[in-house]
N, C-alpha and C positions, 0 to 999 in steps of 0.2 A: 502577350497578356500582361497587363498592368499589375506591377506590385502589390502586394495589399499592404497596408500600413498596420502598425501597434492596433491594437485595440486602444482605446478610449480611455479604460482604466488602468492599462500598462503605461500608458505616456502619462498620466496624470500622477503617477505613484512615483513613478521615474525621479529614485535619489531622496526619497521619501522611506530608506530602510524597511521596506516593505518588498520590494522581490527587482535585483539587480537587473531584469532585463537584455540578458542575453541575446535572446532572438530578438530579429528586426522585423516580426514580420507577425501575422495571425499563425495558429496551427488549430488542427482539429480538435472540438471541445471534448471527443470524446478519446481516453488516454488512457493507455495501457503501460506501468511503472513496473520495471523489474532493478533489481541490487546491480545485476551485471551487464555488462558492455557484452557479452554474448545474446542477451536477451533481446534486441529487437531485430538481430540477423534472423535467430533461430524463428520468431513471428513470422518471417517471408516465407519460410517451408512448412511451419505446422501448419498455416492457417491458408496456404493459396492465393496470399497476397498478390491484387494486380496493381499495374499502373505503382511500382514502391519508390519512396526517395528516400535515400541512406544520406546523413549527413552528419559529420561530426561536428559539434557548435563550439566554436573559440571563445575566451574568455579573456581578452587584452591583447596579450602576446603567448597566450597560451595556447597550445593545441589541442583540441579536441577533448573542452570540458566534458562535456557529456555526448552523449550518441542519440540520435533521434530518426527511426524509420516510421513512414506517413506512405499508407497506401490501402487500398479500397478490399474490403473482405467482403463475400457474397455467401452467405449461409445457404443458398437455394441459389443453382447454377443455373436452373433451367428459369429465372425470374430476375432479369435485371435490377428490377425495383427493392428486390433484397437487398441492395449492398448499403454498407455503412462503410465513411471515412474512419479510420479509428489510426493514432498519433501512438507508437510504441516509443519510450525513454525509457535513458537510463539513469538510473537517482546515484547510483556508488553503494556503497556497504554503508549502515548508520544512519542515527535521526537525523542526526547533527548534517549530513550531507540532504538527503532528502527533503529539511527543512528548508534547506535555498531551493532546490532544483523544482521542488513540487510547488511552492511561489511562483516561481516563473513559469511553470506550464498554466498554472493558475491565470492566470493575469494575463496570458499571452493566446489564450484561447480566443475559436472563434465560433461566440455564441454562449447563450445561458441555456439551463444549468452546465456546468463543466462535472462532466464525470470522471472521476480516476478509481478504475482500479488497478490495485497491487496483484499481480500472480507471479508471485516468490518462490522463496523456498526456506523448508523451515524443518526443525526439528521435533519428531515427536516426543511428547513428553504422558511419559507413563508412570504406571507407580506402581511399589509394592504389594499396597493394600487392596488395590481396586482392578480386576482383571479384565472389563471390557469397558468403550473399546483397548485394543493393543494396539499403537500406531509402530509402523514398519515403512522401510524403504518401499517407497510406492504408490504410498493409502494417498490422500487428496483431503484438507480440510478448509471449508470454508468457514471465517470467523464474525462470530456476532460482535462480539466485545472483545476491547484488549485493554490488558492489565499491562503495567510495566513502570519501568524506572529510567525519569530522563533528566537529563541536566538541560539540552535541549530546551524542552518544555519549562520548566523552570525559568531560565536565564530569557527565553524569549517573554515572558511573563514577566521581565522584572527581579525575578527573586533571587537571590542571591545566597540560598543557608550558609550559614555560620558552619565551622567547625565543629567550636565549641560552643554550643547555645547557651544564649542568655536570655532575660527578660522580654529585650526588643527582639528578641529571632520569633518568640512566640505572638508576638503582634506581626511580626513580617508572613511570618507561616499563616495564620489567620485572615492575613487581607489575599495572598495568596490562594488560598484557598475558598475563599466567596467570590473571586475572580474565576474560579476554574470550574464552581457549581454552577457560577452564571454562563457559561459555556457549555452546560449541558455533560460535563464532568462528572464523577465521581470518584469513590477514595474506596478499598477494599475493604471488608467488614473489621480485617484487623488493622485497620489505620495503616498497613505497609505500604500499599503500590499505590500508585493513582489508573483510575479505569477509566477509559472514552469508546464509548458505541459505535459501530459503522452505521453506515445509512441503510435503515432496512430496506426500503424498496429497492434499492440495488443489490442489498445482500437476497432478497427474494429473490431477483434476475438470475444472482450465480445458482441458485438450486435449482429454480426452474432448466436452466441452460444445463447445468449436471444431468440432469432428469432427462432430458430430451437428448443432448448424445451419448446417453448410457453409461454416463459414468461416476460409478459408488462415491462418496464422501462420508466425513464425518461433518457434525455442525458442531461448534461450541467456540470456546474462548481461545484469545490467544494472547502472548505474553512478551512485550516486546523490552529490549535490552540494550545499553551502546554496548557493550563488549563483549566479542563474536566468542568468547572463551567462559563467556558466564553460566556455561553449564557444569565447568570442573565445579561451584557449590553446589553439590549435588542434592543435596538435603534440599534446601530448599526449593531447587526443581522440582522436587519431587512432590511436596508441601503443595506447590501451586495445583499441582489436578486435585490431588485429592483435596484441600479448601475454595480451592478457582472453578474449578470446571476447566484450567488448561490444557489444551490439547497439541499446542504448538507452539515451539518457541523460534523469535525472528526478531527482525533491528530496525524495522522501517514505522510498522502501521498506527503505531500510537500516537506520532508526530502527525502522521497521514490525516488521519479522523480527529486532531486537536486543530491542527489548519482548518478542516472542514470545516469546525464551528466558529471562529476565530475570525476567519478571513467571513465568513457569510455576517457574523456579529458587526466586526468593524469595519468591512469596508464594502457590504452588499454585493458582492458575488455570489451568487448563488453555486454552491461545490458541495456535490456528492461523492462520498468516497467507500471503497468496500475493500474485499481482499479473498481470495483463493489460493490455498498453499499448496506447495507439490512437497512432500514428505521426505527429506534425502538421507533421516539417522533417527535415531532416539535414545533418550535418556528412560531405564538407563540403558549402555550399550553405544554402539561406537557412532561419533554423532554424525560420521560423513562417507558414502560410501569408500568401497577401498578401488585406488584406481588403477589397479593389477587386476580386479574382476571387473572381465568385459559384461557379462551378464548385469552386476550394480550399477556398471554406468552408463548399459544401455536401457535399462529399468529407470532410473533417474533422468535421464532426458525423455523419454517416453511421458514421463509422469509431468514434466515441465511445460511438455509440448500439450499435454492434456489440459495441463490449467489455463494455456495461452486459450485454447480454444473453447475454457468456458468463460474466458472473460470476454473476448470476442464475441460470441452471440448474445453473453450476458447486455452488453452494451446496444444489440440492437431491440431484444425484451425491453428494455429499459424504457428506449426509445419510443416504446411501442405504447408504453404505460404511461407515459410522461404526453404524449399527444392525446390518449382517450381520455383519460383523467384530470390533469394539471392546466391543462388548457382552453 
């Protein structure tokens, strides 16, 4: 079988600080993003992966920048015509990492639209005020919106804040931010975080998919972070459900669905992006299970193994909606 070559708009962008280009080759447009290098082995067993290629992709002299499994998932066994190719990667912990690697799957896809979602893992975030829901090791949340705070985003934009601000920081901040409302951006009611929306027809796929293999979620916001320890401010965790609607706290999706609009803006790629959490701790309370209880950490892969398999069908809903509709 013959090579496939870059896509069109990967060799055209090529060194054009817009997505290094790792892979030499197309991959499926439809992509499954998790934080860990465990994440697209564990996709081969929750999901009954056939036909899978495991490959770790080099990055100069380096080994095994990221991890990338590519293999055919069939939701209905007794109907060949069910299966979807779907591309499982791994982005690392952080926006700041996910901002390169979700470029290149971007760019490296084969076919428009390119779909990514995220099924992570994240921390509940609850509060003292407000008693339902209670998020626990276990629960599943799919998120409409994410709030959060990136330098990432920022410095990909150009912007640079000041330390100490002055006159020009508030023209900087200013043009910054009519950049970021033309993206389809938003800013939180108290001026604190910056918010960007997932793409609802694909966040409708992940309910629908919930829906269909029986398994509870919550919906609402989620709150994404660079620093995997920014729950010890606890106060303000806590501030987010009860003013945010947040329900989850995680490191990737903000960046995620700021590419979405970004890259569809500037460079006509059509990229849908959404996100489904597996719950692994909450605020407040211990943020990560304990890995002396077998039971937490056989609860927690369980719950992993469940998100994998609503993005997976999510992805072929999707499909389903995107040919009767869009086309």
């Amino acid at each position: 079988m013959q090579k496939k070559s870059n896509p069109p708009h990967a060799i055209e962008l090529r060194g054009q600080h817009i997505a290094p280009v790792f892979l030499d080759r197309r991959i499926s447009r439809f992509q499954i993003v998790g934080g860990s290098r465990l994440k697209p082995n564990m996709a081969i067993k929750a999901l009954g992966l056939t036909n899978p290629v495991v490959e770790d992709i080099n990055c100069g002299e380096e080994i095994g920048r990221i991890r990338l499994v590519t293999g055919d998932f069939n939701y209905n066994k007794s109907d060949p015509n069910k299966t979807i190719r779907i591309t499982f990667a791994e982005t690392g912990m952080g926006m700041a990492t996910s901002d390169i690697i979700m470029r290149e799957l971007a760019y490296s896809a084969d076919g428009t639209p390119v779909v990514q979602i995220r099924a992570g893992t994240a921390g509940g975030m609850n509060s003292r005020n407000l008693d339902e829901p209670v998020l626990r090791l276990g629960d599943l949340v799919i998120a409409e919106s994410n709030i959060g705070s990136s330098n990432t985003i920022f410095q990909a934009m150009g912007y640079f804040p000041k330390v100490i601000p002055d006159r020009q920081s508030k023209k900087e901040l200013a043009k910054f931010l009519n950049e970021w409302y033309a993206l389809r951006g938003k800013v939180t009611p108290d001026g604190r975080f910056l918010q960007m929306d997932n793409q609802y027809t694909l966040t409708f796929a992940l309910e629908k998919s919930a829906e269909h293999l029986g398994y509870p979620y919550y919906k609402g916001n989620s709150f994404s972070k660079d620093c995997l320890y920014g729950e010890d401010a606890e106060e303000i965790m806590l501030s987010l459900r009860e003013k945010n609607g947040v329900l989850a706290s995680e490191m990737e999706q903000l960046v995620n669905a700021f590419l979405m609009n970004v890259i569809k803006a500037k460079y006509k790629v059509a990229l849908y992006s959404a996100m489904v959490l597996a719950v692994i701790g909450a605020v407040p309370g211990p943020g990560f299970p304990d890995k002396k209880d077998k039971a937490q950490m056989k609860l927690q892969e369980e719950t992993e193994e469940k998100a994998l398999r609503i993005a997976a069908l999510a992805m072929k809903i999707f499909d389903n909606i995107d040919r009767n509709l869009f086309r």
